[in-house]
N, C-alpha and C positions, 0 to 999 in steps of 0.2 A: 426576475429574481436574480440572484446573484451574490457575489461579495464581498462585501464594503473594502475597499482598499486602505492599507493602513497610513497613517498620518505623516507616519519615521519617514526620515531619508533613507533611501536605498543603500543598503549594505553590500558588499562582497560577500557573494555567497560561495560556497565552501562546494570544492569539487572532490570527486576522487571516491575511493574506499570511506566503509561506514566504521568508525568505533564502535568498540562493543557498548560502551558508554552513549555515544548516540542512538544507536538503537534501544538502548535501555531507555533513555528519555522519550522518544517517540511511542516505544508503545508503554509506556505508565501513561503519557500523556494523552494516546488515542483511546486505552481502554476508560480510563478514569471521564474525559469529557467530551469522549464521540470525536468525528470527523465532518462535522457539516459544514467548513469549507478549509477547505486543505490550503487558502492558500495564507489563512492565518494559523496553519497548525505549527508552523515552525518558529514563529515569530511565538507566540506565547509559552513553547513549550521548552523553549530557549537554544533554538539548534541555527544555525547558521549556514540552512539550506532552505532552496525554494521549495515551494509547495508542490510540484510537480517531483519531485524528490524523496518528500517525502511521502505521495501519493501510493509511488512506485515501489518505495521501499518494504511499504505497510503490506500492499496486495501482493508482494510477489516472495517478499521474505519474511516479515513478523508476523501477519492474521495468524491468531489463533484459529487451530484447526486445518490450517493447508497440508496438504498432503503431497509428500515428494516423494519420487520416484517411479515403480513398474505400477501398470495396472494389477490388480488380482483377478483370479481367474472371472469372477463373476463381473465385475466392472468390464471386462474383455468381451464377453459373451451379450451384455448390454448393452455397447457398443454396438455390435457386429449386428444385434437384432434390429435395434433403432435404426442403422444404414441400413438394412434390407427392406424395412417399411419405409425412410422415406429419404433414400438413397443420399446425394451429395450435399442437399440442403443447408 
């Protein structure tokens, strides 16, 4: 399995800091028709970045629901249980 590689010639893909504009388009575009292979998500959703970019972008700054910053006390205490049952794992 895998994903079809696209037909275009290869473009210059776009380095650097994300526009508030490009992250608008990528997640309209990941919420609206999923992510089943990232590495046509930029190319149809019209962003002039690799797939691996936009992969990163999604998981670590747009997903709805991520949670940043301190643990709370109870996610601390779950933690600290789980390592004592089954320690560095």
């Amino acid at each position: 399995m895998g994903c079809k590689s696209s037909e275009k010639p290869k473009l210059k893909h776009k380095k650097g800091l994300w526009s508030p504009e490009e992250d608008q388009r990528l997640r309209n575009y990941v919420l609206k028709h999923g992510h089943a292979c990232w590495s046509s998500v930029p190319i149809n959703a019209g962003l002039q970045r690799n797939g691996k970019s936009c992969r990163l972008r999604w998981i670590n700054y747009l997903r709805p629901g991520l949670k940043r910053g301190m643990f709370t006390i109870l996610e601390e205490e779950t933690i600290m249980a789980l390592h004592c049952m089954l320690g560095n794992k």
